[in-house]
mmCIF file of the N, C-alpha and C atoms, coordinates in Angstrom:
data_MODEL
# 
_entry.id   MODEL 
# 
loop_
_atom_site.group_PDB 
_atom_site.id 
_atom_site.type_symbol 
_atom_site.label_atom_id 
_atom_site.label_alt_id 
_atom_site.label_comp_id 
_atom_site.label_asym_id 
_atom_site.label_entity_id 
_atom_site.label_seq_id 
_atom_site.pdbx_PDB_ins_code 
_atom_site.Cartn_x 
_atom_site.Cartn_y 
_atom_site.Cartn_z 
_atom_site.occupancy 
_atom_site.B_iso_or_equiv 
_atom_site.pdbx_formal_charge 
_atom_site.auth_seq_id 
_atom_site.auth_comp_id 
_atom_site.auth_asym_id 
_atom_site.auth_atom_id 
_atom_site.pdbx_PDB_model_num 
ATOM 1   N N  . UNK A 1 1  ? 13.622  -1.492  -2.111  1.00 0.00 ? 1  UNK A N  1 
ATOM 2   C CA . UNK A 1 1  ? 13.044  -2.801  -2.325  1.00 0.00 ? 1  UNK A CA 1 
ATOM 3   C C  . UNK A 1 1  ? 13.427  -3.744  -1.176  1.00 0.00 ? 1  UNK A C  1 
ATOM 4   N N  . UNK A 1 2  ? 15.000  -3.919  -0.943  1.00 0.00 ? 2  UNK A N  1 
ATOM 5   C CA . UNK A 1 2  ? 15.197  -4.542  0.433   1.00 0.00 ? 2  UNK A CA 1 
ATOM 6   C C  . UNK A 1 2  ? 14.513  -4.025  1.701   1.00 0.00 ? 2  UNK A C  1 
ATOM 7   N N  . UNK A 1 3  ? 14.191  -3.229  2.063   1.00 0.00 ? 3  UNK A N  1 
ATOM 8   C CA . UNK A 1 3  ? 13.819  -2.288  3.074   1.00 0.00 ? 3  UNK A CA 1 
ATOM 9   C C  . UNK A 1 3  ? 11.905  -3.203  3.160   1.00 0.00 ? 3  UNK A C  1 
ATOM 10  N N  . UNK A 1 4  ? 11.489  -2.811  1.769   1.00 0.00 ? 4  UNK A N  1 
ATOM 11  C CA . UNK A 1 4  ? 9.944   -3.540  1.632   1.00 0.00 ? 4  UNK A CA 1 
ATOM 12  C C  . UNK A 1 4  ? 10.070  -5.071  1.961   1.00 0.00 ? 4  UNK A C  1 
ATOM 13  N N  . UNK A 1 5  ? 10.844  -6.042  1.648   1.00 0.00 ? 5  UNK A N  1 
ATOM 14  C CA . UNK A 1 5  ? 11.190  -6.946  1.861   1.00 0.00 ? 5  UNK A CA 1 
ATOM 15  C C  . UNK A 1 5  ? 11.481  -7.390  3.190   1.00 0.00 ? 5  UNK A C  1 
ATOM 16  N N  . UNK A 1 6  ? 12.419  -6.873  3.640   1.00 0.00 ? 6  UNK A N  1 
ATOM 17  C CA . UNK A 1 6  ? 12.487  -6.916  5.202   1.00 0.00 ? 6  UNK A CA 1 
ATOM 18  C C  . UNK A 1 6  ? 10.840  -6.606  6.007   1.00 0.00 ? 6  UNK A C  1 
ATOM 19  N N  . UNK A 1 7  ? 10.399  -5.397  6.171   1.00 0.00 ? 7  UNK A N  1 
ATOM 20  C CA . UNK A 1 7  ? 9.262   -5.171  6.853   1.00 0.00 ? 7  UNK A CA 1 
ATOM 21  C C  . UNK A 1 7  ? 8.092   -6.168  6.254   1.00 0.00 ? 7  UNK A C  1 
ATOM 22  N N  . UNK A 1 8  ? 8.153   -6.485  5.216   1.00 0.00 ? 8  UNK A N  1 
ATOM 23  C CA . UNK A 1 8  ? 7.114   -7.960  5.321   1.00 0.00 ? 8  UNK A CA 1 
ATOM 24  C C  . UNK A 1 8  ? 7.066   -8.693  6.205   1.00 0.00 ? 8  UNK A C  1 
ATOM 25  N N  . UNK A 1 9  ? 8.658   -9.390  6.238   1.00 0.00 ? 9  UNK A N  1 
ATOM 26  C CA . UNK A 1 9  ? 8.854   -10.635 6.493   1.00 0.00 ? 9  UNK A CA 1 
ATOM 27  C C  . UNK A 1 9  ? 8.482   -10.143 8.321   1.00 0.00 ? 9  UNK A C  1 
ATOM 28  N N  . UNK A 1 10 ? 8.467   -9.323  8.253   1.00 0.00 ? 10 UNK A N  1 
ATOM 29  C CA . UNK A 1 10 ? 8.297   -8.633  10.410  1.00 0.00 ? 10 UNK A CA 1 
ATOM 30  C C  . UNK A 1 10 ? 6.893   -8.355  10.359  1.00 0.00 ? 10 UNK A C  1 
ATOM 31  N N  . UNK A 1 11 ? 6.040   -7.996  9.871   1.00 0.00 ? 11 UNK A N  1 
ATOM 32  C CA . UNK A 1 11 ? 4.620   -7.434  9.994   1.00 0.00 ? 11 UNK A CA 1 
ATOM 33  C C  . UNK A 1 11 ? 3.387   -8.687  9.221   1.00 0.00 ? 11 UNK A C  1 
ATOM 34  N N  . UNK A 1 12 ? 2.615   -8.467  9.428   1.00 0.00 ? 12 UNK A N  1 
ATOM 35  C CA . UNK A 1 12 ? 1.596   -8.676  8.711   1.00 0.00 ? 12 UNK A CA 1 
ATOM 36  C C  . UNK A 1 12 ? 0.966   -8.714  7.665   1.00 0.00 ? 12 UNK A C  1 
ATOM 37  N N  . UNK A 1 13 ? 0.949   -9.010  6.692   1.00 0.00 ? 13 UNK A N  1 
ATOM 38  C CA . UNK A 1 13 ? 0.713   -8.587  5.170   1.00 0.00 ? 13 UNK A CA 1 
ATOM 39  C C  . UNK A 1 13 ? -0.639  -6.989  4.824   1.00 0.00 ? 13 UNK A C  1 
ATOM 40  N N  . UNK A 1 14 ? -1.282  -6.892  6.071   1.00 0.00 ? 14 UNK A N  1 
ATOM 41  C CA . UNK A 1 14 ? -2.428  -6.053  6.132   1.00 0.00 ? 14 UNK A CA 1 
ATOM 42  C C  . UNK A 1 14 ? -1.698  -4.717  6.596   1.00 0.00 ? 14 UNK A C  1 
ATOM 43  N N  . UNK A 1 15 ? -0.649  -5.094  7.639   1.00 0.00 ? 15 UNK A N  1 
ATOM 44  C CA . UNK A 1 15 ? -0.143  -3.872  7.916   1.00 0.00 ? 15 UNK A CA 1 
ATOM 45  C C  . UNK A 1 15 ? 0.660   -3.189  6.901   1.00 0.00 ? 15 UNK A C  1 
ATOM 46  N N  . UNK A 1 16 ? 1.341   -4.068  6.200   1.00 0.00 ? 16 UNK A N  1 
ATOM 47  C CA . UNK A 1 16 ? 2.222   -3.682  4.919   1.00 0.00 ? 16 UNK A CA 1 
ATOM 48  C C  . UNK A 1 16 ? 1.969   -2.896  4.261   1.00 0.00 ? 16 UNK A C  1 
ATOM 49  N N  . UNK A 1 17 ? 0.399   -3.656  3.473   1.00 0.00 ? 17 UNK A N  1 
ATOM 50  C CA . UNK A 1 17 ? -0.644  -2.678  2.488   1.00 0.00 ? 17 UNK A CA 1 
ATOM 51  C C  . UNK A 1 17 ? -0.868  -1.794  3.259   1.00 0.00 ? 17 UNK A C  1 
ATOM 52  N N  . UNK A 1 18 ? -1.713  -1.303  4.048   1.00 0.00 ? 18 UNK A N  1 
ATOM 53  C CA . UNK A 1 18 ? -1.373  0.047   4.683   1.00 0.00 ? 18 UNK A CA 1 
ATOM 54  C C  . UNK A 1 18 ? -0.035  0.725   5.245   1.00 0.00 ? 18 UNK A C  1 
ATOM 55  N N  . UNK A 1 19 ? 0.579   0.592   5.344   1.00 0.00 ? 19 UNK A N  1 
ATOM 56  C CA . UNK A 1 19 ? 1.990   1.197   5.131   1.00 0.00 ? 19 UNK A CA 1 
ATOM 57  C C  . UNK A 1 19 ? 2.189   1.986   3.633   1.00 0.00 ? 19 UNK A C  1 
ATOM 58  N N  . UNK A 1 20 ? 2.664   0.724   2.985   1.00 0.00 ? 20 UNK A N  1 
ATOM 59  C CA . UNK A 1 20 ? 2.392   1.467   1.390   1.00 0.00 ? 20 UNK A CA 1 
ATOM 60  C C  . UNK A 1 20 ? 1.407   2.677   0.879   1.00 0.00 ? 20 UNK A C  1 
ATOM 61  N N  . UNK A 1 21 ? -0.145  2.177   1.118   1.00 0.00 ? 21 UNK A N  1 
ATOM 62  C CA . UNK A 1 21 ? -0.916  3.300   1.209   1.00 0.00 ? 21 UNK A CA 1 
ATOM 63  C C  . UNK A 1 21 ? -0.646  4.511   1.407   1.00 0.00 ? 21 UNK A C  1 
ATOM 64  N N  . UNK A 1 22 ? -0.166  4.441   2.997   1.00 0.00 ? 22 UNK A N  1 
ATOM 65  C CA . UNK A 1 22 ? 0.529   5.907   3.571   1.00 0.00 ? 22 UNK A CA 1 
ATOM 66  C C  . UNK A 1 22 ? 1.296   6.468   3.166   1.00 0.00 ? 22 UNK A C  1 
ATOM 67  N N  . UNK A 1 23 ? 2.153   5.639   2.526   1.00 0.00 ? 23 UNK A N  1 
ATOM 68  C CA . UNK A 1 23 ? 3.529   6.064   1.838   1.00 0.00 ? 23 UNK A CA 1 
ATOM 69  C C  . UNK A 1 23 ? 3.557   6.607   0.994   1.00 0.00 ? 23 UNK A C  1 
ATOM 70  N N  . UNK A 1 24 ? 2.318   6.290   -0.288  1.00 0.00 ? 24 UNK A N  1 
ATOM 71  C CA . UNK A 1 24 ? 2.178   6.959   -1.192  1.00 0.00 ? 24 UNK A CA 1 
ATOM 72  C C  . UNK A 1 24 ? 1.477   8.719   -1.072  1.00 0.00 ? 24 UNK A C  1 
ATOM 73  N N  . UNK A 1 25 ? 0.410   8.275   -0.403  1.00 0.00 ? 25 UNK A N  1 
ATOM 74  C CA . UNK A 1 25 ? -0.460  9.456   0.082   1.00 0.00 ? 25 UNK A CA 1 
ATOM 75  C C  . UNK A 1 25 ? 0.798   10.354  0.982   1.00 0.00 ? 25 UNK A C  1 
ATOM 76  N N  . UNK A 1 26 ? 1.846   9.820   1.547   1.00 0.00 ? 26 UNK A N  1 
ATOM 77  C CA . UNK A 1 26 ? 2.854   11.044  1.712   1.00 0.00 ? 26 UNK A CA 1 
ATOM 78  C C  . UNK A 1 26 ? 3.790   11.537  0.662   1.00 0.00 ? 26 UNK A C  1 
ATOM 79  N N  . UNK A 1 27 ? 3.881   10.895  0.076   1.00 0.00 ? 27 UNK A N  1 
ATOM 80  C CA . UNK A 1 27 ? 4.518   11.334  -1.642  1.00 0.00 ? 27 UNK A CA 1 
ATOM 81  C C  . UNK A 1 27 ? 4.071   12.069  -2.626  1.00 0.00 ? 27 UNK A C  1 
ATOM 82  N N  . UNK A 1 28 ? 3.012   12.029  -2.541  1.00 0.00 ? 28 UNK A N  1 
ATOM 83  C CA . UNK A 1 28 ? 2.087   13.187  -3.047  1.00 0.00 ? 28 UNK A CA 1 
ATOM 84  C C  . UNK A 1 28 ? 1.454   14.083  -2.270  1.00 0.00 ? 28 UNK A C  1 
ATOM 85  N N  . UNK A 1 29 ? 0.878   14.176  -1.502  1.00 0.00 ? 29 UNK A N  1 
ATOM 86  C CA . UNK A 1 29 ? 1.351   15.497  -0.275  1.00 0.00 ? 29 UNK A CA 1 
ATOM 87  C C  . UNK A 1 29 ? 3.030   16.432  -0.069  1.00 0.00 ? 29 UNK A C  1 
ATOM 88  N N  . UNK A 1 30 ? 3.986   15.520  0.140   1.00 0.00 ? 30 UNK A N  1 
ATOM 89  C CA . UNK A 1 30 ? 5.068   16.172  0.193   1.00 0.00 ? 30 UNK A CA 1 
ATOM 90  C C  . UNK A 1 30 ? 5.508   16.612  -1.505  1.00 0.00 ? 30 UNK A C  1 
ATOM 91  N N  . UNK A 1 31 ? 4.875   16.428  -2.706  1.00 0.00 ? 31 UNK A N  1 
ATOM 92  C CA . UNK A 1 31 ? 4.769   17.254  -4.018  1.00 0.00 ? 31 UNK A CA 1 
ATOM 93  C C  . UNK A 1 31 ? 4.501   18.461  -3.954  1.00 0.00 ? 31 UNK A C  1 
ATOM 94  N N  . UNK A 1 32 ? 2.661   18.408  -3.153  1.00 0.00 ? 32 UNK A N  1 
ATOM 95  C CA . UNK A 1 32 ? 2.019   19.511  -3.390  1.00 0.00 ? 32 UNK A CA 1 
ATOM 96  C C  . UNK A 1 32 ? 2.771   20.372  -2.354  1.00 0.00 ? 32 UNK A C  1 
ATOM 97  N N  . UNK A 1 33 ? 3.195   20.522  -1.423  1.00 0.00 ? 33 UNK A N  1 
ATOM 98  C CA . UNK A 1 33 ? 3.579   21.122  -0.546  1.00 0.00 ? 33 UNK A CA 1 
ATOM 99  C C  . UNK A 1 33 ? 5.461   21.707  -0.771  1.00 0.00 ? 33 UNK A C  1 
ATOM 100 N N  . UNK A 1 34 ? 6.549   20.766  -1.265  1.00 0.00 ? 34 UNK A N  1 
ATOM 101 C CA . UNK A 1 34 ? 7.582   21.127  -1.389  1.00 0.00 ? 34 UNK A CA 1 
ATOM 102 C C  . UNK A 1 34 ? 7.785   21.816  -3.195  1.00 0.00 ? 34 UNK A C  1 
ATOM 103 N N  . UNK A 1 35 ? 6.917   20.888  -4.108  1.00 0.00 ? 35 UNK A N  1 
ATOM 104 C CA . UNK A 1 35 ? 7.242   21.520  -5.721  1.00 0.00 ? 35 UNK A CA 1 
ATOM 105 C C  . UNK A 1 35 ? 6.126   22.832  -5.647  1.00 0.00 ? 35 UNK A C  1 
ATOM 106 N N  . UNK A 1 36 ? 5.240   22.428  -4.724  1.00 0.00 ? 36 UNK A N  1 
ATOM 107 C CA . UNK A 1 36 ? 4.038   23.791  -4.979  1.00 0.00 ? 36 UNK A CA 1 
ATOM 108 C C  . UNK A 1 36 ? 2.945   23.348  -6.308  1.00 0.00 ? 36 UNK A C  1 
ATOM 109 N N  . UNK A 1 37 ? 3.118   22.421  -6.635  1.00 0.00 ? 37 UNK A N  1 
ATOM 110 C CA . UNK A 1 37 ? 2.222   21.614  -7.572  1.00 0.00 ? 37 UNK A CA 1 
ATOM 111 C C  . UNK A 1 37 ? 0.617   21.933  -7.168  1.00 0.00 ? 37 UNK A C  1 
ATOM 112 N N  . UNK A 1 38 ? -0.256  22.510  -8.041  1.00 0.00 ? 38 UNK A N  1 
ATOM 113 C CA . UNK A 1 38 ? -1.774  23.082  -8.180  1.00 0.00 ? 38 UNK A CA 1 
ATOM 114 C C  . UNK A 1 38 ? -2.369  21.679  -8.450  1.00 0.00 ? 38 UNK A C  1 
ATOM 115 N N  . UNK A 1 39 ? -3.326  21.222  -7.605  1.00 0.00 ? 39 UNK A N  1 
ATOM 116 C CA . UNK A 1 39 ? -4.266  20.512  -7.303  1.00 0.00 ? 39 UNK A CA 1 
ATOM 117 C C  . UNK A 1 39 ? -5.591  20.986  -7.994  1.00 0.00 ? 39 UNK A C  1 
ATOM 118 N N  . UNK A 1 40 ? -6.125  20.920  -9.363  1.00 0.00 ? 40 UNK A N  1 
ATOM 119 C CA . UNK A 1 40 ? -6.997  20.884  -10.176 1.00 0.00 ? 40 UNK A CA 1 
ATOM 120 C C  . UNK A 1 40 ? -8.307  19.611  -9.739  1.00 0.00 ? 40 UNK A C  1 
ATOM 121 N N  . UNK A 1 41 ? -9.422  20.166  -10.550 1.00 0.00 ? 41 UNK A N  1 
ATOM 122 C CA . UNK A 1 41 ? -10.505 19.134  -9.868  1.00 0.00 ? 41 UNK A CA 1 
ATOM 123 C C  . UNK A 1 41 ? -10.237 17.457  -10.509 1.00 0.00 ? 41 UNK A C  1 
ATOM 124 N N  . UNK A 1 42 ? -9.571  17.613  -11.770 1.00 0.00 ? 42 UNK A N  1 
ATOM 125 C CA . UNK A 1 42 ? -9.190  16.472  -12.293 1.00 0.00 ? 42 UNK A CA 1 
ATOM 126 C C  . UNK A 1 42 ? -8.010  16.105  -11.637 1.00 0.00 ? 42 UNK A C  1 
ATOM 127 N N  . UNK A 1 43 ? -7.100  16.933  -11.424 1.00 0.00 ? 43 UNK A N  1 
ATOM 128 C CA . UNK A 1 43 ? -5.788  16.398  -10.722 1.00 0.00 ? 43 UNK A CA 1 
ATOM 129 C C  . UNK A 1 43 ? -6.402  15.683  -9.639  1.00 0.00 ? 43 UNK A C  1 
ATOM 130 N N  . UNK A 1 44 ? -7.260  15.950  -8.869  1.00 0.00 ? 44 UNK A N  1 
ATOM 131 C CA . UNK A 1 44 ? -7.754  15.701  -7.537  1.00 0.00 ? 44 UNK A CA 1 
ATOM 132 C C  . UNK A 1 44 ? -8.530  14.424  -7.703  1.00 0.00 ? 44 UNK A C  1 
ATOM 133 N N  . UNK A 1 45 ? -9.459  14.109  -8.569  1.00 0.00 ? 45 UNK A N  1 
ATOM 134 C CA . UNK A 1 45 ? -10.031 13.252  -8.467  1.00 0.00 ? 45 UNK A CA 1 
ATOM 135 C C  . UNK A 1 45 ? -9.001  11.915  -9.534  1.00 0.00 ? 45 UNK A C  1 
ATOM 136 N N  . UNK A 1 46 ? -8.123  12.147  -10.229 1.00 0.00 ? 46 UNK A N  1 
ATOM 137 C CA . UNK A 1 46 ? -6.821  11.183  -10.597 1.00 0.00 ? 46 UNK A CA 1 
ATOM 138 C C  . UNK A 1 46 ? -6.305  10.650  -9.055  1.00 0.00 ? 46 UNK A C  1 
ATOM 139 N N  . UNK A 1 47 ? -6.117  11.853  -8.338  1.00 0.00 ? 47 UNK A N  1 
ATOM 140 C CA . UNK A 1 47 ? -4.973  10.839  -7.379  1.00 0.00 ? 47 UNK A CA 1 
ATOM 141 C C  . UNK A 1 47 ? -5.885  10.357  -6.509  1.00 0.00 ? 47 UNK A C  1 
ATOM 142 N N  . UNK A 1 48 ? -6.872  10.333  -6.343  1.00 0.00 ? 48 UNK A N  1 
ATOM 143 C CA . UNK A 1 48 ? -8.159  10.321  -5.527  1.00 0.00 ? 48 UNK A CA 1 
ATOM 144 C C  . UNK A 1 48 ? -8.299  8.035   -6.097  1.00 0.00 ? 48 UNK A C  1 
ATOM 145 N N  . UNK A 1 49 ? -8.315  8.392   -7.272  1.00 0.00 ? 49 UNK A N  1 
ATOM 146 C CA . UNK A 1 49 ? -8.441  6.978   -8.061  1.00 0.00 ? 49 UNK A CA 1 
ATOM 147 C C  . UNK A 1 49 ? -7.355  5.971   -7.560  1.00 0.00 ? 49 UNK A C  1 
ATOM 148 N N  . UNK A 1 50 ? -6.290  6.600   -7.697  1.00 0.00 ? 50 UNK A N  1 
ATOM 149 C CA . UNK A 1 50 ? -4.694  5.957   -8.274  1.00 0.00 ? 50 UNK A CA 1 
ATOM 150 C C  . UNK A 1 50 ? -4.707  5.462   -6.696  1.00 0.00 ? 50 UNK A C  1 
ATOM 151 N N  . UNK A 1 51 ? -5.107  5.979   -5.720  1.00 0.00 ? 51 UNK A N  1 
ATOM 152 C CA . UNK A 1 51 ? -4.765  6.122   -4.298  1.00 0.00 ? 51 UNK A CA 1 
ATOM 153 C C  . UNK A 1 51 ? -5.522  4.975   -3.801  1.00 0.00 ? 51 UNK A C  1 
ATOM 154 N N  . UNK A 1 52 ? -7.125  5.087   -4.521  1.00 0.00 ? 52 UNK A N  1 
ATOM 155 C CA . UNK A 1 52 ? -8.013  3.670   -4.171  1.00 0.00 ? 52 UNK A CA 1 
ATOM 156 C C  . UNK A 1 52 ? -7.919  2.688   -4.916  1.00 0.00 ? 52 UNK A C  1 
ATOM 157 N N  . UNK A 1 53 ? -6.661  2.701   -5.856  1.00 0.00 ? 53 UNK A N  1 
ATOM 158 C CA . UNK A 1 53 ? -6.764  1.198   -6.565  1.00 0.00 ? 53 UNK A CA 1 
ATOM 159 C C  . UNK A 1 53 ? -5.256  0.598   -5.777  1.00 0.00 ? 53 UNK A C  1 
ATOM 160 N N  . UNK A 1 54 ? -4.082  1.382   -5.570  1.00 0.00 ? 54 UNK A N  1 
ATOM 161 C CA . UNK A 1 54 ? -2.990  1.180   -4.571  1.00 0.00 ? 54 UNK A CA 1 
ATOM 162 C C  . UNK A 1 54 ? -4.342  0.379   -3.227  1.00 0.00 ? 54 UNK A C  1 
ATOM 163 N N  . UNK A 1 55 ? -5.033  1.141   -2.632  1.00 0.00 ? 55 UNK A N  1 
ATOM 164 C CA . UNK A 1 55 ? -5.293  0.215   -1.674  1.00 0.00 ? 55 UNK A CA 1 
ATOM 165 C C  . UNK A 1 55 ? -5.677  -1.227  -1.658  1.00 0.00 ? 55 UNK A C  1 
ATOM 166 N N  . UNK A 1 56 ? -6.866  -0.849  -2.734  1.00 0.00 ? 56 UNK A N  1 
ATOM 167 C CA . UNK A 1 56 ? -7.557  -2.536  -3.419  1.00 0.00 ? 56 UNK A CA 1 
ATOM 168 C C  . UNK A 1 56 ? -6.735  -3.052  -3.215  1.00 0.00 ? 56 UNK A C  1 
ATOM 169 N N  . UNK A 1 57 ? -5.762  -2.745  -4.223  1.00 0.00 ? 57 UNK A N  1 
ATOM 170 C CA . UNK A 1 57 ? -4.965  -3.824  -4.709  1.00 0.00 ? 57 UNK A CA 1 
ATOM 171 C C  . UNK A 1 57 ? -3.962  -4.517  -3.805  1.00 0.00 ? 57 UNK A C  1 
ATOM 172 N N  . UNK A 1 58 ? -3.364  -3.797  -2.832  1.00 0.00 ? 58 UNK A N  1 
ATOM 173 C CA . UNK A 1 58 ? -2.507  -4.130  -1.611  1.00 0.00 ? 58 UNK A CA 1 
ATOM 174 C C  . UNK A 1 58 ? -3.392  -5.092  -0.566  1.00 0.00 ? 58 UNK A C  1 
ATOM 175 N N  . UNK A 1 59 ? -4.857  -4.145  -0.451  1.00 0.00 ? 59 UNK A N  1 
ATOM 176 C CA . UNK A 1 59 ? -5.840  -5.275  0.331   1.00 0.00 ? 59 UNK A CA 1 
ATOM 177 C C  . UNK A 1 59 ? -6.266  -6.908  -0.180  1.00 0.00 ? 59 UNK A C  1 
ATOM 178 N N  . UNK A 1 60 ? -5.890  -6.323  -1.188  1.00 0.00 ? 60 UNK A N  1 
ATOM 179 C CA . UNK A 1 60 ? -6.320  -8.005  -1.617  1.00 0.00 ? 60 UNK A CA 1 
ATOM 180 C C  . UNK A 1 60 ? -5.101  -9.118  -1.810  1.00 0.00 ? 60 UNK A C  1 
ATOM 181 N N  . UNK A 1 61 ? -4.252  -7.987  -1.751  1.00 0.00 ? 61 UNK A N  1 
ATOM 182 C CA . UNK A 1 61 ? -2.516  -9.183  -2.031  1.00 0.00 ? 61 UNK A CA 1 
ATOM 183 C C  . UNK A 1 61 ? -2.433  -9.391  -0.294  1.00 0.00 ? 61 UNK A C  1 
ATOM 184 N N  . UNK A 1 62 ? -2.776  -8.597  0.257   1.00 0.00 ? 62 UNK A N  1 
ATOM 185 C CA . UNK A 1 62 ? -2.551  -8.858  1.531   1.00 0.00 ? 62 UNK A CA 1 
ATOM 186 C C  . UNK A 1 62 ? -3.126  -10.140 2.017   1.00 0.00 ? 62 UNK A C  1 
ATOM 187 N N  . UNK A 1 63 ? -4.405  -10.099 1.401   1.00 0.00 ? 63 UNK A N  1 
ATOM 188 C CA . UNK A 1 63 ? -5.379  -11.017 2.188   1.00 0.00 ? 63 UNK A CA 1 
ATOM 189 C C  . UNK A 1 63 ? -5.754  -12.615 1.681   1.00 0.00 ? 63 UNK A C  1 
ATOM 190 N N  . UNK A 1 64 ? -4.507  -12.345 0.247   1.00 0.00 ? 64 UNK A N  1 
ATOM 191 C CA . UNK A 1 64 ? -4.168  -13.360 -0.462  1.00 0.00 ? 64 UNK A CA 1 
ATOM 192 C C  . UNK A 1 64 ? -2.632  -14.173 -0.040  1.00 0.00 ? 64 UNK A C  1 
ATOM 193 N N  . UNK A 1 65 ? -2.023  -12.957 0.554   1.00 0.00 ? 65 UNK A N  1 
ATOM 194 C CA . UNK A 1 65 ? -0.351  -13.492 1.374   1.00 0.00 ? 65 UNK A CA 1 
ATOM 195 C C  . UNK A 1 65 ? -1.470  -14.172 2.820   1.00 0.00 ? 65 UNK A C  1 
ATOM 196 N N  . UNK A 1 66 ? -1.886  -14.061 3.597   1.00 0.00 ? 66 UNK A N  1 
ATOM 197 C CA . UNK A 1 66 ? -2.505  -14.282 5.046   1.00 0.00 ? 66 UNK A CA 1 
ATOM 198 C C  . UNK A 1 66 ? -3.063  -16.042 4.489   1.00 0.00 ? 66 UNK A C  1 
ATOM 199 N N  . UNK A 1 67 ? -3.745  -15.922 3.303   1.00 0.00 ? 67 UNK A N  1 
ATOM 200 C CA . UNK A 1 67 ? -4.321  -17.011 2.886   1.00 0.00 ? 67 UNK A CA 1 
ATOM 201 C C  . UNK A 1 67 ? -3.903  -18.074 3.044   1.00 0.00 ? 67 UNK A C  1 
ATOM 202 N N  . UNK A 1 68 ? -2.102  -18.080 2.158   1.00 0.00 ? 68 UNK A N  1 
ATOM 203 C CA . UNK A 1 68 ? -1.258  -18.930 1.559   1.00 0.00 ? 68 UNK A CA 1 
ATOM 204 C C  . UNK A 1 68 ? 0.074   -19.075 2.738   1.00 0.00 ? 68 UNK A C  1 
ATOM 205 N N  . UNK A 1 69 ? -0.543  -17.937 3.715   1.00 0.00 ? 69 UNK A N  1 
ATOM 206 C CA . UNK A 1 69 ? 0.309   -18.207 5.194   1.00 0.00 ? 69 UNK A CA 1 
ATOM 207 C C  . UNK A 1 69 ? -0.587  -19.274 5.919   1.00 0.00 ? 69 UNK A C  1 
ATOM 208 N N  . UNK A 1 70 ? -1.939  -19.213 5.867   1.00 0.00 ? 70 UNK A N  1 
ATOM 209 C CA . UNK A 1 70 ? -2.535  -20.271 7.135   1.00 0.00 ? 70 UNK A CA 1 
ATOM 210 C C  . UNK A 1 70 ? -2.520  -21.426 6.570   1.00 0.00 ? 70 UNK A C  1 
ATOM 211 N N  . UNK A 1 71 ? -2.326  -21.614 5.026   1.00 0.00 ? 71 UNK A N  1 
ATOM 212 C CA . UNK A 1 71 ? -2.469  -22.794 4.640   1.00 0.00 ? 71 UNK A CA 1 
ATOM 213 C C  . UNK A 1 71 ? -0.938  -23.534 4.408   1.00 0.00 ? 71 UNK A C  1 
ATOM 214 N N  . UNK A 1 72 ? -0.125  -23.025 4.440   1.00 0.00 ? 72 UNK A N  1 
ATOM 215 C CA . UNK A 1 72 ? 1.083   -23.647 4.697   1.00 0.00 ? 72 UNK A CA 1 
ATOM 216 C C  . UNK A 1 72 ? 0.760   -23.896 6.413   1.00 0.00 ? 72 UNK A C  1 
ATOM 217 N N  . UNK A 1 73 ? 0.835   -22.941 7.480   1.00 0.00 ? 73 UNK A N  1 
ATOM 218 C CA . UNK A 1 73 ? 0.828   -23.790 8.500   1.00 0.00 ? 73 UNK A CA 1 
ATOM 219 C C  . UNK A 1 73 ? 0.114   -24.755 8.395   1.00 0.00 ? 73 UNK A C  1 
ATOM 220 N N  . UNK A 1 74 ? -1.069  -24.774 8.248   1.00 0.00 ? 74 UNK A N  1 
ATOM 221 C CA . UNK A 1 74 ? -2.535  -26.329 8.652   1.00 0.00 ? 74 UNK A CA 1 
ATOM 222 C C  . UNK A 1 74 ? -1.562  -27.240 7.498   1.00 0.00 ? 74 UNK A C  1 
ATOM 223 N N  . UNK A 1 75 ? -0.950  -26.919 6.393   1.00 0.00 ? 75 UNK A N  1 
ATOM 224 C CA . UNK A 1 75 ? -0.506  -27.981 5.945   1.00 0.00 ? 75 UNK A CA 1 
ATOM 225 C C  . UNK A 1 75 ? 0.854   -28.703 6.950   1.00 0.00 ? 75 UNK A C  1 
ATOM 226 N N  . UNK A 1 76 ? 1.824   -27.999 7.463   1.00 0.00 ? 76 UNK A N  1 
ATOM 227 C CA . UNK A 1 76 ? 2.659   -28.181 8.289   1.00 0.00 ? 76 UNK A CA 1 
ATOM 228 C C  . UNK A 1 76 ? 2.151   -28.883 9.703   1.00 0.00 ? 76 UNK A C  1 
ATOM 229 N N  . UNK A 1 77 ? 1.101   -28.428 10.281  1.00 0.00 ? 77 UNK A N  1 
ATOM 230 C CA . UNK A 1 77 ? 0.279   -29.148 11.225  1.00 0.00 ? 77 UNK A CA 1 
ATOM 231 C C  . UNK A 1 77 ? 0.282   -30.556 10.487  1.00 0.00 ? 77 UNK A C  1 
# 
């Protein structure tokens, strides 16, 4: 959690959400590959879901942090 915290406060809120993204999509790759976990058509299309609502949802907090960043500066201006 400190670690997520820190790389915010250094990056971009867009780069973040994609970070996370990746992060996850390597967490479940390194499943199927180290537990040997079988990838079913439902298994597949679950993480397929779970994977595009992690993005939404990061894209839009992102683009909701960028928001409430330009408007504190112009308010600070």
């Amino acid at each position: 959690m400190q670690l997520a915290t820190n790389t915010l406060e250094r990056v971009a809120p867009l780069t973040h959400a994609v970070g996370n993204v990746l992060k996850r999509v390597f967490v479940i790759g390194f499943s199927i590959v180290v537990f040997g976990n079988k990838i079913s058509t439902q298994t597949g299309i679950g993480t397929a879901i779970a994977i595009a609502g992690v993005a939404i949802y990061s894209l839009i907090k992102a683009n909701m942090e960028e928001q409430k960043r330009k408007a504190a500066l112009s308010a600070a201006s």
